[in-house]
C-alpha positions in Angstrom: 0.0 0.0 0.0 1.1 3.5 -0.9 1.7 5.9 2.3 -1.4 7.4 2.0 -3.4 4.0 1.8 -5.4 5.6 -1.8 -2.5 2.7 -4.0 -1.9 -0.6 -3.9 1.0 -1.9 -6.2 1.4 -5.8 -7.4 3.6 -7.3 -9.3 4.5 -10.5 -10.7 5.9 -13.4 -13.3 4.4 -11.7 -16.1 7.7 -8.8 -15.9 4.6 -6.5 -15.0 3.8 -3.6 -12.1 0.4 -3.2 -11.7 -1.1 0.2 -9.7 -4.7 0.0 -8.7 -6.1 3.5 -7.2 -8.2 2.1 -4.1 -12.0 4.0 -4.0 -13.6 3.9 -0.1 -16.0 7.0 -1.0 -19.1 4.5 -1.1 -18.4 2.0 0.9 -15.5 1.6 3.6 -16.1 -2.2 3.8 -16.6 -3.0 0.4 -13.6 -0.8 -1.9 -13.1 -0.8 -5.4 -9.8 -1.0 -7.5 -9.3 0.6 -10.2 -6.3 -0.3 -12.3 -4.3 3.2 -13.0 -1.2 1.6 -14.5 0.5 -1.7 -15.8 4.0 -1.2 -16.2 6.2 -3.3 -18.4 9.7 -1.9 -17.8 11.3 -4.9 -16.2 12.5 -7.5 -18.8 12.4 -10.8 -16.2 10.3 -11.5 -13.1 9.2 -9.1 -11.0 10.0 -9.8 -7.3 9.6 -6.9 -5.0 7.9 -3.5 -4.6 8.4 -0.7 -2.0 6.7 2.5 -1.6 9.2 5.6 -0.9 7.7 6.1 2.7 6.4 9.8 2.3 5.5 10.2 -1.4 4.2 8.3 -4.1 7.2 6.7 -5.6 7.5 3.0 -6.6 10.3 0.7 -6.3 10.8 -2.2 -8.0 13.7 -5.0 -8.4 13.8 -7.7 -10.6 15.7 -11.2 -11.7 16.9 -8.9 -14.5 18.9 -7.7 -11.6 17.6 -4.6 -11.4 15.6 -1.6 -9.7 13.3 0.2 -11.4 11.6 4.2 -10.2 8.8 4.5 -10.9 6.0 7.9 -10.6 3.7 9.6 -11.5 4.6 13.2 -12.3 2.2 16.4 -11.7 2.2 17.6 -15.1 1.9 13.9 -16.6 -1.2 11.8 -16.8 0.4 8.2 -16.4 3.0 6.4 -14.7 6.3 6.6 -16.1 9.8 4.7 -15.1 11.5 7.1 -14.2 15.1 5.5 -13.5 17.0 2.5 -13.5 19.4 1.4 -11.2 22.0 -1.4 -12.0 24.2 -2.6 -9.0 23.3 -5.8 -8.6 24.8 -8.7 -10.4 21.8 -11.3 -10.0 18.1 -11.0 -8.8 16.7 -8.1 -6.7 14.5 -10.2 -3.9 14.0 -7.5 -1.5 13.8 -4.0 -1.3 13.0 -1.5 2.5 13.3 1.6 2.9 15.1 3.9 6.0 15.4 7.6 6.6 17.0 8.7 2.6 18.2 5.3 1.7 16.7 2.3 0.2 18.3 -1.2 1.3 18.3 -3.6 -1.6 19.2 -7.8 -1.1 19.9 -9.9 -3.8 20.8 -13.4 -5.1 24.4 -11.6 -5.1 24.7 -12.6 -1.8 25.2 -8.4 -1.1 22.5 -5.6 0.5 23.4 -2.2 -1.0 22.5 0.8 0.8 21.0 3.5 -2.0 21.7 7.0 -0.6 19.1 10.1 -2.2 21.6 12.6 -3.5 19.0 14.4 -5.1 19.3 18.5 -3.0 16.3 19.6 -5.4 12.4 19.9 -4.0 11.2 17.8 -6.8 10.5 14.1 -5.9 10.8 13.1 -9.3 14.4 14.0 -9.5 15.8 11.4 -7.1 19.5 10.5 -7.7 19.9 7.2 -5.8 23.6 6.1 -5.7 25.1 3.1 -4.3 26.2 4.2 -0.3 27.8 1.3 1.1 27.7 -2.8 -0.3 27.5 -5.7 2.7 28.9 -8.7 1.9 29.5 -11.6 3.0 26.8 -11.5 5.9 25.6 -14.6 4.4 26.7 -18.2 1.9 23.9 -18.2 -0.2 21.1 -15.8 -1.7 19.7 -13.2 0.4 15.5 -13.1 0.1 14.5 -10.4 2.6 16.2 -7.2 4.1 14.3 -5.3 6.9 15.3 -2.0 8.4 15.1 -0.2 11.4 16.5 0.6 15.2 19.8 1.2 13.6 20.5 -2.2 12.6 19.9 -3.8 9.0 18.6 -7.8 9.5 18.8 -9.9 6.8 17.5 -13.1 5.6 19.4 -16.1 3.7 18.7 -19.1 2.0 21.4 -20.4 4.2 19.2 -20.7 7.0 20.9 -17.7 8.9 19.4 -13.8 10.1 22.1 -11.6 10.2 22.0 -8.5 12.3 24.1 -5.3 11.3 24.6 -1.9 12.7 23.4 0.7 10.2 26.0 3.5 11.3 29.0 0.8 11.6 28.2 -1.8 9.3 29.4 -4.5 11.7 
């Protein structure tokens, strides 16, 4: 769900990223979807979405090893992709966000922290850059990264969480 609850974004096998606008004006317990968007930017699998927590940007990440921004600018009528970012050298599985930075695990066996560099007011000029690359928290893929009370926890198929400061990376 978006931030302000009005989006829900799905994506899937297809290489698609849906965006349905949710309507509760008639009836709380029964809304409707409306399909606003399907977006076909990715060119494998679709395997994660996160909102950016206070605006109505999309991330995506892929097994075409990528992450995708996507929006919605005020002077356009659709959603667009509006960047790509290549850092990963196998699937994106997971994608959270934390104050500026989007945390990104992958099939690498790495979680990249992306760092906003963007100084201009307008949302749809984000610059993400890599900040820092963890490695070797685990042996095999990583599948889930969560964020949050300063540390970065992360999930394996090696059957191990690994728990890492944010500010020392140890």
């Amino acid at each position: 769900f978006s931030p302000d609850g009005r989006r829900v974004a799905t994506c899937g096998r297809d290489r698609t990223v849906w965006i349905w606008s949710i309507d509760t004006d008639q009836d709380d317990d029964n809304p409707e979807f409306e399909c606003e968007a399907v977006l076909q930017e990715h060119q494998q699998d679709v395997k994660c979405l996160q909102w950016h927590p206070s605006s109505e940007l999309l991330f995506s990440g892929s097994y075409d090893n990528n992450i995708k921004l996507f929006g919605c600018p005020l002077d356009a009528d659709e959603w667009l992709c509006l960047d790509t970012k290549s850092g990963h050298a196998s699937t994106v599985w997971s994608l959270a966000w934390h104050n500026n930075q989007l945390y990104s695990a992958s099939d690498d066996k790495t979680v990249i922290w992306w760092a906003d560099t963007n100084s201009s007011s307008n949302k749809f000029n984000m610059s993400m850059k890599p900040e820092r690359r963890l490695e070797g928290l685990h042996d095999e893929v990583i599948y889930s990264v969560v964020v949050g009370g300063g540390f970065v926890v992360s999930a394996g198929a090696d059957c191990q969480i690994c728990i890492t400061e944010v500010e020392t990376g140890v």
